[in-house]
C-alpha positions as CSV (number, residue, x, y, z in Angstrom):
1,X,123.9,109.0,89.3
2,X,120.4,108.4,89.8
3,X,117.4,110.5,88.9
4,X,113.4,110.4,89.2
5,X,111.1,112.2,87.5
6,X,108.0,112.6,86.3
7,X,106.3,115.0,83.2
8,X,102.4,115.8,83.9
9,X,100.2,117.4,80.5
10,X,98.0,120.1,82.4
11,X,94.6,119.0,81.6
12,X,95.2,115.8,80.9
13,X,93.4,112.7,82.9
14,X,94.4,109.7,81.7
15,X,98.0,109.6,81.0
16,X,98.9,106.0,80.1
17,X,99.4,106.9,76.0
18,X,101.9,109.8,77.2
19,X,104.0,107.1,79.3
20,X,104.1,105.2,77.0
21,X,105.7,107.8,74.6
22,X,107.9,108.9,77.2
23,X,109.2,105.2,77.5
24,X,109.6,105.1,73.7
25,X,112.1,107.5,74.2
26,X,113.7,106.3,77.2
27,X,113.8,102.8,74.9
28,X,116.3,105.1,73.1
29,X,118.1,106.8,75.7
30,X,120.8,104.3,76.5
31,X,120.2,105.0,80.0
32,X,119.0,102.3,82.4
33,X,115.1,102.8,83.6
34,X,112.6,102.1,85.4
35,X,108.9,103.0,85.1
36,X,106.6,103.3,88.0
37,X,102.8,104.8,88.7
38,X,104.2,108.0,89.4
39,X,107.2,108.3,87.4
40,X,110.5,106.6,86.1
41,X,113.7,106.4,87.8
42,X,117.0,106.6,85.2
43,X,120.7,105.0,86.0
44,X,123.6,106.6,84.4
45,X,125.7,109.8,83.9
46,X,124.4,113.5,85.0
47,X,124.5,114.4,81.1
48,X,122.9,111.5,80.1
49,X,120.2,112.0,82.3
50,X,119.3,115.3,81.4
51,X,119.5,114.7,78.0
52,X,116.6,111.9,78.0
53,X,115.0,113.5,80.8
54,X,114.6,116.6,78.1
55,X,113.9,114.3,75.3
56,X,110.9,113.4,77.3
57,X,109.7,117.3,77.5
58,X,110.4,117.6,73.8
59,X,108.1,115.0,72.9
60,X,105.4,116.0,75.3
61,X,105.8,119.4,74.1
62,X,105.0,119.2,70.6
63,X,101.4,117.6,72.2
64,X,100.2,119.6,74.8
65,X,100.2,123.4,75.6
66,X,101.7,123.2,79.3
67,X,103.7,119.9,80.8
68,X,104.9,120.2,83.7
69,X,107.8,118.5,84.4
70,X,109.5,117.5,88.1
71,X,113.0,115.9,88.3
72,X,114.9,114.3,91.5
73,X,119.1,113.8,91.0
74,X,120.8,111.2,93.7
75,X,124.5,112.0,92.9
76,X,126.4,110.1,95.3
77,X,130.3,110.7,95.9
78,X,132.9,107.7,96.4
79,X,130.9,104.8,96.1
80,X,128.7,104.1,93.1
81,X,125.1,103.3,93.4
82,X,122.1,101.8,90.9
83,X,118.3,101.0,90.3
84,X,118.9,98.0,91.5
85,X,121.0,98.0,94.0
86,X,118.9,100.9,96.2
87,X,116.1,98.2,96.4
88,X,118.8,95.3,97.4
89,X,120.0,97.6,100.3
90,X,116.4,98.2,101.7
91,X,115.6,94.6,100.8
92,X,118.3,93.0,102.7
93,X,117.4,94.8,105.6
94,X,114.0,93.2,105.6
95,X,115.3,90.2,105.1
96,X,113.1,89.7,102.0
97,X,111.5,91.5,98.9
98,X,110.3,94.5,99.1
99,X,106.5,94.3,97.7
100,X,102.7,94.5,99.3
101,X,99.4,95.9,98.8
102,X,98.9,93.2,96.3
103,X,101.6,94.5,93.8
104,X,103.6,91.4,91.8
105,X,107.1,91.7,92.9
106,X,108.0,90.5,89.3
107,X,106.5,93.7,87.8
């Protein structure tokens, strides 16, 4: 299964210090991730998931008086899917990597 989401402190402009916290604990999750400017995708089971997805609140929680938090499942029947492999798919249909607007493709 795959998820996205992302958690937003009300009030809060710059954010950078809470992603980082929020990848601390994803560094602990055991689920696969992967962080991007407007929130991290997560590979793994639907329990899994959820439980780093609300480790994520927790910690944001005990900061700030109001998070809100949005979260996107992908649970896909028959034939397994991953991180990586989404971008392959739509990769392989261009015919190349999928990048622009002067983003490194590494990153």
């Amino acid at each position: 299964m795959l998820a996205e989401f992302s958690i937003c402190p009300v009030g809060k402009v710059s954010m950078s210090g809470e992603i980082a916290k929020v990848v601390a604990v994803l560094e602990n999750s055991g689920v696969k991730y992967s962080v991007g400017p407007l929130g991290s995708c997560l590979e793994g089971t639907l329990d899994d998931i959820l439980t780093a997805i609300r480790r994520c609140h927790e910690a944001m929680a005990r900061e700030h008086e109001r998070i809100i938090t949005h979260i996107k499942l992908d649970d896909r029947k028959g034939e397994a899917h991953s991180l990586t492999g989404m971008v392959k798919a739509v990769e392989n249909q261009l015919g190349r990597r999928a990048f622009g607007g002067g983003i490194d493709p590494e990153c």
